[in-house]
Residue frames as a rotation matrix with the C-alpha (Angstrom) as fourth column:
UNK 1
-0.045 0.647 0.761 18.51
-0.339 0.706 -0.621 12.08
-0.940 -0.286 0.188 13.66
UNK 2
-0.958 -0.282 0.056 19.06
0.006 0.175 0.985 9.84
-0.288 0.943 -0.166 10.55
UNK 3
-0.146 0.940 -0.310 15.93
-0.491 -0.341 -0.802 9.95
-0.859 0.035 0.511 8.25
UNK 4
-0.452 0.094 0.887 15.00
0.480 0.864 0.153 6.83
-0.752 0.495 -0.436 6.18
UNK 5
-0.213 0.485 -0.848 13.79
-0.725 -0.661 -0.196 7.72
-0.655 0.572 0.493 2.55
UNK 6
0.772 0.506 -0.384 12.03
-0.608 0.412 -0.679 5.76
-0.186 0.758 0.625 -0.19
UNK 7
0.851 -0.379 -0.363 14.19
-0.285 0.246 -0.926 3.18
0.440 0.892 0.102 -1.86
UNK 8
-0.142 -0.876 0.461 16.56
-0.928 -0.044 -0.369 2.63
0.344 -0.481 -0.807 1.07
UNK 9
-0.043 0.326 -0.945 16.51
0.060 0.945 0.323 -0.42
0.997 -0.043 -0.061 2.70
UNK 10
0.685 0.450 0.573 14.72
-0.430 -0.385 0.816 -0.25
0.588 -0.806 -0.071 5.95
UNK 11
-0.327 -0.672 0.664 16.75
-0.902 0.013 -0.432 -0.50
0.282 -0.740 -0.610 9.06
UNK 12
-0.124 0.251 -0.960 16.82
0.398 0.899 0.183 -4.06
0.909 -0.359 -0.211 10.88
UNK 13
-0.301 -0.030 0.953 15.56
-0.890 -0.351 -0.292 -4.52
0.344 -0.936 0.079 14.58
UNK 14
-0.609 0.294 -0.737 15.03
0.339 0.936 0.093 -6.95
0.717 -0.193 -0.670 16.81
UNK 15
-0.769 0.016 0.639 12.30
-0.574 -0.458 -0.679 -6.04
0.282 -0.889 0.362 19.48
UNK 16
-0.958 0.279 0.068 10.23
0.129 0.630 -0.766 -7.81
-0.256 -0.725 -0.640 22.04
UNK 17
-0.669 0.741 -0.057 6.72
-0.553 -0.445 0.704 -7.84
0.496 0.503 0.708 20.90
UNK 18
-0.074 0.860 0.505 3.08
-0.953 0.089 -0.290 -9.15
-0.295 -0.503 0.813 22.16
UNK 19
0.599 0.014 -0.800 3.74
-0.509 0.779 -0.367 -12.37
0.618 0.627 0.474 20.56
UNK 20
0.936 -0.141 0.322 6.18
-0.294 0.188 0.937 -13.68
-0.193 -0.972 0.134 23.31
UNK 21
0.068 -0.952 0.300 9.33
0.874 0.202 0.441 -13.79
-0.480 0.232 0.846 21.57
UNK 22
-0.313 -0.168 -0.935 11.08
-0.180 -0.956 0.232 -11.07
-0.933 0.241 0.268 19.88
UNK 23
0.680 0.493 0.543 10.25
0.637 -0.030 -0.770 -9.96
-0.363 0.870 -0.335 16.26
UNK 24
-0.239 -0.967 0.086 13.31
0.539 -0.059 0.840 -9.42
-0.807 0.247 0.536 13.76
UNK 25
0.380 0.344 -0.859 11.91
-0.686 -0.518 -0.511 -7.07
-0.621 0.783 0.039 10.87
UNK 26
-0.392 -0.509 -0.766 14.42
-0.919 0.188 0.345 -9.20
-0.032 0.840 -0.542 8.02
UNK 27
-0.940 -0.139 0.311 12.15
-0.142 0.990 0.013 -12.33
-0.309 -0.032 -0.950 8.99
UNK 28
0.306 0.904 0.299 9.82
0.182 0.253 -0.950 -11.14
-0.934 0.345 -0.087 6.77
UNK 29
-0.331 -0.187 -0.925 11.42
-0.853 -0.360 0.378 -10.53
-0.403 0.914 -0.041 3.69
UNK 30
-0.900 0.363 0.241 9.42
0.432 0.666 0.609 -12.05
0.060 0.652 -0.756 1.07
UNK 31
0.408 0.901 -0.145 6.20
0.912 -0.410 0.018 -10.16
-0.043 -0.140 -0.989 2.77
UNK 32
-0.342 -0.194 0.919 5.42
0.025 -0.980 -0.198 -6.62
0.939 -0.044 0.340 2.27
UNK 33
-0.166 -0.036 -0.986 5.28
0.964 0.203 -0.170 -4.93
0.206 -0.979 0.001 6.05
UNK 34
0.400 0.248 0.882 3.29
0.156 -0.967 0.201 -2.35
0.903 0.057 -0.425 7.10
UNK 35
-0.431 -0.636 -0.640 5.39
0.839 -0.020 -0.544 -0.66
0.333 -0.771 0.542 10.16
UNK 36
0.297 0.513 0.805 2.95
0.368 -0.840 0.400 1.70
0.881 0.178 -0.438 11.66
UNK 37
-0.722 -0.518 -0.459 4.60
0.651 -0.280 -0.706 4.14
0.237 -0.808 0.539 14.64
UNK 38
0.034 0.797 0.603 2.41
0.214 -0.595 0.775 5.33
0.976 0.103 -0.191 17.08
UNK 39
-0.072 -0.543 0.837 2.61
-0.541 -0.683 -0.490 7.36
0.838 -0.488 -0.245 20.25
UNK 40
-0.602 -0.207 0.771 0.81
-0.760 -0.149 -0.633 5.90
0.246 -0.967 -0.068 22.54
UNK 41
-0.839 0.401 -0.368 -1.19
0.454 0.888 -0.066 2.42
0.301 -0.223 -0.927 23.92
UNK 42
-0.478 0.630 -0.612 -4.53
0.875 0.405 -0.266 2.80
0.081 -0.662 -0.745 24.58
UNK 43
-0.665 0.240 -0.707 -5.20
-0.329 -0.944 -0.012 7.14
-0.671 0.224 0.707 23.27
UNK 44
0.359 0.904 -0.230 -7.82
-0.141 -0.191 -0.971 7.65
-0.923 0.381 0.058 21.35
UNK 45
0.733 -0.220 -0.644 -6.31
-0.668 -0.048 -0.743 8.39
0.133 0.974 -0.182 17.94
UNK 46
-0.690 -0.590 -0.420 -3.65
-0.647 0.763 -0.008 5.23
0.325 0.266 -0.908 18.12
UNK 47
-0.425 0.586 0.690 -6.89
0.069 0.781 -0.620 3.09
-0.903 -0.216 -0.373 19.63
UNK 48
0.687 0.704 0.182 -8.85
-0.085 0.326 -0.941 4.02
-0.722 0.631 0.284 16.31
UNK 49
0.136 -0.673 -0.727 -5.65
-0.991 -0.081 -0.110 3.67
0.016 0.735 -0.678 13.94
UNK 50
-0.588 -0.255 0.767 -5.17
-0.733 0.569 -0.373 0.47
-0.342 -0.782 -0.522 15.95
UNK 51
-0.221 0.907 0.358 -8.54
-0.002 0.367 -0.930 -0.86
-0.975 -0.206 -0.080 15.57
UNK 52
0.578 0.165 -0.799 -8.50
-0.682 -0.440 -0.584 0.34
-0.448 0.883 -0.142 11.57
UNK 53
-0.401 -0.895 -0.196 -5.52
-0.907 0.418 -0.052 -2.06
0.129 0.157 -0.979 11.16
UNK 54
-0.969 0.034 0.246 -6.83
0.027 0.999 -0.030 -4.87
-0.247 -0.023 -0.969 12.53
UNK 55
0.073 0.997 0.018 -10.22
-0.044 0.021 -0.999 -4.36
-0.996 0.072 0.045 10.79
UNK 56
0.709 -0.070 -0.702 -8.97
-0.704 -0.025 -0.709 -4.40
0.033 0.997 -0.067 7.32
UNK 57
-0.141 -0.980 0.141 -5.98
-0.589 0.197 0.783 -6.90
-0.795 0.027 -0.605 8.48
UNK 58
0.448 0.006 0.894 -7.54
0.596 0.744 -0.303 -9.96
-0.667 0.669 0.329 6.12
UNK 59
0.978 0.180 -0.102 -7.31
0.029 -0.607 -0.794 -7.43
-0.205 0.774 -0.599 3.23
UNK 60
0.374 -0.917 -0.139 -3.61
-0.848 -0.399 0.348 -6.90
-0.375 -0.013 -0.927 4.26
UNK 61
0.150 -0.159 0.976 -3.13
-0.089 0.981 0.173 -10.95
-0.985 -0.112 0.133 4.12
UNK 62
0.640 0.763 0.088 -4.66
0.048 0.075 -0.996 -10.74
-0.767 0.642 0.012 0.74
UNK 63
0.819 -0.570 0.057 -1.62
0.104 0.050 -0.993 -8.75
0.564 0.820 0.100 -0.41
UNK 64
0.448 -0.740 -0.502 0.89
0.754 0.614 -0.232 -10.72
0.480 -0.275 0.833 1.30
UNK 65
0.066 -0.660 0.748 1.14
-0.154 -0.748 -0.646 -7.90
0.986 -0.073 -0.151 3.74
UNK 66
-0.137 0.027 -0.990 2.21
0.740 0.667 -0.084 -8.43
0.658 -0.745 -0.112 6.90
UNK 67
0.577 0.266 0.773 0.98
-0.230 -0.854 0.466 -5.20
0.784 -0.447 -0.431 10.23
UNK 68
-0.191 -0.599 -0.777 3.45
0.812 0.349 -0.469 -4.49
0.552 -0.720 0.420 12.87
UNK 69
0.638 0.491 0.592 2.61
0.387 -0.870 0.305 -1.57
0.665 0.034 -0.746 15.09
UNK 70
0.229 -0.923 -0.309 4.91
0.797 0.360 -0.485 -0.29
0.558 -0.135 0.818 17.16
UNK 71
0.735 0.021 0.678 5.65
-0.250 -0.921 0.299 2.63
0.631 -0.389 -0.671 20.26
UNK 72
-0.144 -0.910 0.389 7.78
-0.670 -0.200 -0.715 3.46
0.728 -0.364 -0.581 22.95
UNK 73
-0.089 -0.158 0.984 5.93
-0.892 -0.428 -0.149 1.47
0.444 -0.890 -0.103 25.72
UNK 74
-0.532 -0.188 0.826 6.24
-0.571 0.799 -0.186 -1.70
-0.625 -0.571 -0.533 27.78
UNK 75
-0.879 0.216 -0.425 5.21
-0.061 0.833 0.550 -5.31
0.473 0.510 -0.719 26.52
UNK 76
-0.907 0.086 -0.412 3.24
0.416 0.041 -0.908 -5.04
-0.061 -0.995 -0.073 29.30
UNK 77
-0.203 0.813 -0.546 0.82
-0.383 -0.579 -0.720 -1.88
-0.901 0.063 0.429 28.67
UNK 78
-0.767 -0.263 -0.585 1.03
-0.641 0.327 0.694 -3.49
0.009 0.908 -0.420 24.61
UNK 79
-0.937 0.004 -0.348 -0.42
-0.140 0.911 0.388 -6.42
0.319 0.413 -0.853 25.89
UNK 80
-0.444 0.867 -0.228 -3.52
0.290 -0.102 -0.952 -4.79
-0.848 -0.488 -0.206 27.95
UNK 81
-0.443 0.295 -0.846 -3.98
-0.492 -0.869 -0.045 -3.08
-0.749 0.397 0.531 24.82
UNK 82
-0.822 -0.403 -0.401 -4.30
-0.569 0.572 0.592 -5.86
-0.009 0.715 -0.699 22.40
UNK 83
-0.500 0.768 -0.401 -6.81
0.820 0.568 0.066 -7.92
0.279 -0.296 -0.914 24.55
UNK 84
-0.550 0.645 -0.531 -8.84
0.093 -0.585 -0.806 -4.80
-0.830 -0.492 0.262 25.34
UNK 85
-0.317 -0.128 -0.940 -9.12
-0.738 -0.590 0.329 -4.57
-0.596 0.797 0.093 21.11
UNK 86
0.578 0.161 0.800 -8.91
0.247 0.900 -0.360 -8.14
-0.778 0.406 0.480 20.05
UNK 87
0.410 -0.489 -0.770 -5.67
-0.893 -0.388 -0.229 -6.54
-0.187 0.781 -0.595 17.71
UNK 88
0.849 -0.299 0.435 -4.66
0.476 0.791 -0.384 -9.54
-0.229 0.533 0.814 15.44
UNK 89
0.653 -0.693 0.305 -0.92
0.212 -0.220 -0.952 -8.12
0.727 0.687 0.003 14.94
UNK 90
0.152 -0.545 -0.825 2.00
0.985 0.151 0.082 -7.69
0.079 -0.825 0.560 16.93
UNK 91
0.863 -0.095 0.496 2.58
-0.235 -0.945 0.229 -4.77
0.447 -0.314 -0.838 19.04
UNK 92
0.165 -0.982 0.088 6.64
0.500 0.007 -0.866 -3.98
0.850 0.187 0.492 18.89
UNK 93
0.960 0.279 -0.035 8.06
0.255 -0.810 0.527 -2.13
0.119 -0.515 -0.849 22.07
UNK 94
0.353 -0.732 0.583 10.79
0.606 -0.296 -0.739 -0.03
0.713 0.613 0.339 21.81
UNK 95
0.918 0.204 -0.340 11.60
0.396 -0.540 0.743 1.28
-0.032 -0.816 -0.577 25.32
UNK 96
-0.263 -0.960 -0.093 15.19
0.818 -0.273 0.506 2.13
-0.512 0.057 0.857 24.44
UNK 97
0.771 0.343 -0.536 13.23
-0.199 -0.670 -0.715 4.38
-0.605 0.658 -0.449 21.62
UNK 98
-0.346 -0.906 -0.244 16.78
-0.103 -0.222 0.970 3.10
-0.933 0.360 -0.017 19.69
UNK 99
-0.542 0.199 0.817 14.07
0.838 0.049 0.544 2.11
0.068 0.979 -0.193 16.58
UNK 100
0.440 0.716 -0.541 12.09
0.614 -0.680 -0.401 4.99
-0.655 -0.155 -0.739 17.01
UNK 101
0.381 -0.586 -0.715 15.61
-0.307 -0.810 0.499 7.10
-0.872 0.029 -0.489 15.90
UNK 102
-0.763 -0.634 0.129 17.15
0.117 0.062 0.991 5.14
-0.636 0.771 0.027 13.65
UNK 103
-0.287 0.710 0.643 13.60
0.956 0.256 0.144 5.69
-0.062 0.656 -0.752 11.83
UNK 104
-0.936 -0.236 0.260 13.81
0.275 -0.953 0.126 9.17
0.218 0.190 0.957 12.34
UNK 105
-0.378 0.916 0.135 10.37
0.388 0.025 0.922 9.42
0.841 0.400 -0.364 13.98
UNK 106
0.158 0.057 -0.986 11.35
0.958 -0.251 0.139 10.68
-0.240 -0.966 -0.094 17.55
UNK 107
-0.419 -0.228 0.879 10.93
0.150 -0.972 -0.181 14.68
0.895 0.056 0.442 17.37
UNK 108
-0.844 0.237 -0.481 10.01
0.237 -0.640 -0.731 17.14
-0.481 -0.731 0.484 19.42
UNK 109
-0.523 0.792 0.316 6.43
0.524 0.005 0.852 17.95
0.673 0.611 -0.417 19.72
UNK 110
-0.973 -0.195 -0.122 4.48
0.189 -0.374 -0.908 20.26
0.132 -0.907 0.400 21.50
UNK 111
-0.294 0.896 -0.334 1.05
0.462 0.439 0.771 20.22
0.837 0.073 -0.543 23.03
UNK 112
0.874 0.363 -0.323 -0.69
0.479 -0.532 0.698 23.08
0.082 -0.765 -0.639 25.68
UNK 113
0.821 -0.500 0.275 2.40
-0.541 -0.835 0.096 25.39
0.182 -0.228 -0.957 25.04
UNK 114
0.504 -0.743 0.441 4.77
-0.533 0.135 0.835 22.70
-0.680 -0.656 -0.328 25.92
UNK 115
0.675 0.016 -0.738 7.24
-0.620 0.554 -0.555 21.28
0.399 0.832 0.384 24.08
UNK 116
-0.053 -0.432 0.900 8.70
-0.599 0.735 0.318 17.70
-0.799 -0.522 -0.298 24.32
UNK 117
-0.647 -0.656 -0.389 9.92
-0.760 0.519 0.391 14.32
-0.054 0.548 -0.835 22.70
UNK 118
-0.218 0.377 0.900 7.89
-0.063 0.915 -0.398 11.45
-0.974 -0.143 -0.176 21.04
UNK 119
-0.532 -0.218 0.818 7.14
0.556 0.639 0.532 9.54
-0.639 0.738 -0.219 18.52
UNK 120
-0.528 0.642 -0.557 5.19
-0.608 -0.743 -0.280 11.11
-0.593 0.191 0.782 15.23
UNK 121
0.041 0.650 0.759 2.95
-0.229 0.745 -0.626 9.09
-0.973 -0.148 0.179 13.83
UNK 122
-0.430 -0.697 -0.574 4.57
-0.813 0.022 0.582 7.40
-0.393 0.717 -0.576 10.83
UNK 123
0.325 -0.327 0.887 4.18
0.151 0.944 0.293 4.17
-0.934 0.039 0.356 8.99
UNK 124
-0.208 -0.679 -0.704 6.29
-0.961 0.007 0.276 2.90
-0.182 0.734 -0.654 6.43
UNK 125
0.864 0.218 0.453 5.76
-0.101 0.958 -0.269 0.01
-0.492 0.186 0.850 4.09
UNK 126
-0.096 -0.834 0.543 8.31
-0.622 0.476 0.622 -2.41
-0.777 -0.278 -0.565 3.52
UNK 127
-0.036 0.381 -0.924 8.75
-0.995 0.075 0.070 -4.44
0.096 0.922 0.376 0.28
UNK 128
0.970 0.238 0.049 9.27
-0.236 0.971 -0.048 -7.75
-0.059 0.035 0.998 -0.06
UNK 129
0.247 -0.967 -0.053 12.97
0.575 0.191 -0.795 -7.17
0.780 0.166 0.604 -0.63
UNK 130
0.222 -0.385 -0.896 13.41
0.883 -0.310 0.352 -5.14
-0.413 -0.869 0.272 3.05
UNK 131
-0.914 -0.380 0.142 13.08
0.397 -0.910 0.120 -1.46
0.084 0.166 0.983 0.88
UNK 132
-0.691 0.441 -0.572 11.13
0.248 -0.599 -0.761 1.37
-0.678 -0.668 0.305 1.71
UNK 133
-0.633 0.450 0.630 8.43
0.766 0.248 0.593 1.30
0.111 0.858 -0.501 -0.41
UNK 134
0.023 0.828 0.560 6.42
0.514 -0.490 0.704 4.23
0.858 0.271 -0.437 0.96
UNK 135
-0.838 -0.381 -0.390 6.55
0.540 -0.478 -0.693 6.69
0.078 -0.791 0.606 3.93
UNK 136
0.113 0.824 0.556 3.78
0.716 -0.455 0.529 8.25
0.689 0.338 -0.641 5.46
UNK 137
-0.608 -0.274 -0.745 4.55
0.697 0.266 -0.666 10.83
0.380 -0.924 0.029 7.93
UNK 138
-0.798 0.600 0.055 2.62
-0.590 -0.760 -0.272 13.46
-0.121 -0.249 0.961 10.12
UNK 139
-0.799 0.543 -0.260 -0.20
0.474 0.833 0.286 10.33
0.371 0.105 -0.922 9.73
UNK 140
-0.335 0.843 0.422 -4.00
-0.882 -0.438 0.175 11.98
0.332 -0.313 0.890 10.04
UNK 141
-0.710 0.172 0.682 -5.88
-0.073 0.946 -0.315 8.16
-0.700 -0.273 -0.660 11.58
UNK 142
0.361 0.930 -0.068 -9.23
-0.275 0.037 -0.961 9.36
-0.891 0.366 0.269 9.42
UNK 143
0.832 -0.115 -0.542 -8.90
-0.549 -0.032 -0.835 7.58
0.078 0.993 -0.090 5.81
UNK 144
-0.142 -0.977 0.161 -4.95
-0.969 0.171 0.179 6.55
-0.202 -0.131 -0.971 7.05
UNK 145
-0.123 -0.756 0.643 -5.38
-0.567 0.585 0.580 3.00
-0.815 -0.293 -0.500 6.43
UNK 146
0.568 0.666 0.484 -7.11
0.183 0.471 -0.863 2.80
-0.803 0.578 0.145 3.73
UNK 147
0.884 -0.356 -0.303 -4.08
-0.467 -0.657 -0.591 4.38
0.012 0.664 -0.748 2.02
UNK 148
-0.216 -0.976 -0.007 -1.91
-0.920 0.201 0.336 2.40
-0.327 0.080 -0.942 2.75
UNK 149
0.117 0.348 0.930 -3.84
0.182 0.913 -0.365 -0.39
-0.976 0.212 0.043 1.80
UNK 150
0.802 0.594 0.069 -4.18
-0.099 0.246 -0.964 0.92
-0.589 0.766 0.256 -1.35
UNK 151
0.545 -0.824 -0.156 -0.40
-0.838 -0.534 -0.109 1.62
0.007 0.190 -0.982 -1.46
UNK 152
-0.185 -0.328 0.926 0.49
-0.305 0.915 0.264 -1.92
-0.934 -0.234 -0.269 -0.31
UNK 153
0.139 -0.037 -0.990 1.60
-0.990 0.023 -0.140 -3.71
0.028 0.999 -0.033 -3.94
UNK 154
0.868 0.190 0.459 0.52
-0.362 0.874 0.323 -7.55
-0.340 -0.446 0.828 -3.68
């Protein structure tokens, strides 16, 4: 599983997103991009990460950052999630999981003894030139966005 590191330039994607058209990552360059990977629509701990994001988003504006969020599941469940929230940011879906990998964020995890595949809760910020400016992974939600805010460089 390749494994993205500071200073690299982040993988392109194109994926389908809550916005009704797809969403190319390289059509923001010029904005920093906060790319936050999370497991699941609509769980507790990715509703308050969720909900953290788009409470601070002005702030993000502020310094020309743009908030993509981003999981394995349907435009569909994305888009129940969004209007249940009132999330101001697109929500990315990745049912192939092919960005999930090339971001190196699909492991094995295990939970009640069992162990299985999904996403770990990551985000990576994106400069303004399309490099990895920062990597968070293993992501606690408590405090989590306020760090990257402060990490985000207008």
């Amino acid at each position: 599983m390749p494994q993205i590191k500071k200073g690299d330039l982040a993988p392109d994607f194109t994926l389908a997103s809550t916005e009704g058209r797809d969403v190319k990552l390289s059509d923001y360059r010029g904005q920093n991009v906060v790319l936050y990977f999370y497991p699941k629509d609509d769980t507790p701990g990715c509703t308050q990460e969720a909900c953290s994001f788009r409470d601070e988003a002005k702030i993000f504006a502020k310094k020309n950052a743009v908030i993509l969020g981003l999981s394995a599941d349907s435009v569909e469940s994305h888009k129940k999630f969004r209007d249940k929230y009132h999330l101001s940011f697109p929500l990315l879906s990745d049912t192939t999981k092919e960005v999930v990998k090339m971001y190196g964020v699909w492991k094995e995890k295990s939970m009640y003894g069992k162990t299985f595949m999904g996403i770990e809760r990551t985000t990576v910020i994106i400069d303004k030139q399309g490099k990895v400016a920062k990597i968070f992974a293993k992501v606690k939600v408590d405090g989590h966005c306020e760090e990257v805010l402060d990490a985000v460089q207008p």
